[in-house]
Every structure is written in structure tokens, then in C-alpha cells.
C-alpha angles and dihedrals in degrees: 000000000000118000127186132208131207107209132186116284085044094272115151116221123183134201131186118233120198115280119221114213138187124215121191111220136168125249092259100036078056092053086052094046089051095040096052089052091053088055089049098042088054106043086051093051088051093261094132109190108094087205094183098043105051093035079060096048100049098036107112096041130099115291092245104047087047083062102042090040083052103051087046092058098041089054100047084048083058094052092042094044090056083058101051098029105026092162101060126079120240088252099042127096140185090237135236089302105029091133137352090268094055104036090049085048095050088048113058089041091049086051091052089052092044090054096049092048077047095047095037104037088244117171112204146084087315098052090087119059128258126281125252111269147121114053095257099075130227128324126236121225129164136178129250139196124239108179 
């Protein structure tokens, strides 16, 4: 949002203010769009798996080479993983909320995933709501009806 001043001597300023935004999605463009952030989030926080990534690249493709395809990229993440974060153990992790990065990222996938246990009576790990985390605060979703 743009808002002008008007300050002595007649001279006109201007400052932005954050802007809010909406953004219509489908059910499943919203899932992508969650699941892509928990890689992220993740990856960030030194959990290298990329679960939803790689299970999207290989799908499709004989059982076995999915497999195969899957234990060659883990353990190329490892590897990769002792080079970028050299302090940290394979199973270690900075955590939901290990930087503002991390912590903003977990918590708009996590409140995708809240509002679809909310909207599907679902009861598991996403039927309670995120935890606090990032610097940018919550996100606000809510459901509409298309018929």
C-alpha cells in the first residue's frame, strides 16, 4: 500500500506499507503449494530428505527403480548435507523454528495442513494448530464455496 505525505515547505514523501493479498487455490494447487514449503522448511532446518519432492519425481516409474532412484538421492543429500552443514549429525536438525526462514516457511505449510485436518475431521499431528515460529506471523485461509 502506498501512502503519501504531505510535509512542511509543500514537499510531497511517500512510504510503502505492506500490502495483504488473496489468492484463490484448489484443494490440490494448495497441497503443492504445502508440501513444497515442508520440503523447504526442512531442508532448511537440516532434515534432507525432500520426501515430497523426490516421491513426485520418481512416481510413475517401476517399484524397484523408485527405490533404487530414492536411496541414491538420500544418500547424495547425506553427503551433501556434511558439506553445507558439517556440524550437524545425519540425524540432527535445527528444529521448526531454527531460523526465520525456517520457522515463516513451517508455518504457512503446517496451516495448510491445519485447515485441511479442520476442514476434513481429520485426527492427527495437523489437527492442532501450528506452533508459533518465523518473524512474519500466521497466515489466514479460509474456505469458500464454488457450487
Amino acid at each position: 500500500m502506498l501512502i503519501y505525505k504531505l510535509v512542511r515547505g509543500g514537499v510531497l514523501t511517500y512510504e510503502f506499507k505492506d500490502m495483504k493479498y488473496k489468492i484463490e487455490l484448489s484443494e490440490e494447487q494448495m497441497r503443492l503449494i504445502a508440501q513444497c514449503l515442508e520440503d523447504v522448511s526442512r531442508f532448511a532446518s537440516g532434515q534432507w530428505e525432500m520426501q515430497n519432492t523426490i516421491e513426485a519425481i520418481v512416481k510413475g516409474l517401476p517399484f524397484d527403480e523408485q527405490n533404487k532412484r530414492r536411496d541414491g538421492a538420500k544418500e547424495l543429500l547425506r553427503q551433501t548435507k556434511k558439506v553445507l552443514l558439517p556440524e550437524m549429525q545425519d540425524n540432527s536438525s535445527k528444529g521448526y523454528n531454527g531460523n526465520d526462514f525456517i520457522g515463516n516457511t513451517y508455518q504457512i505449510y503446517r496451516t495448510i495442513l491445519h485447515q485441511f485436518a479442520k476442514d476434513k475431521n481429520w485426527d492427527n499431528v495437523y489437527s492442532s494448530s501450528a506452533l508459533p515460529s518465523g518473524n512474519l506471523g500466521t497466515i489466514k485461509i479460509e474456505a469458500i464455496d464454488v457450487s
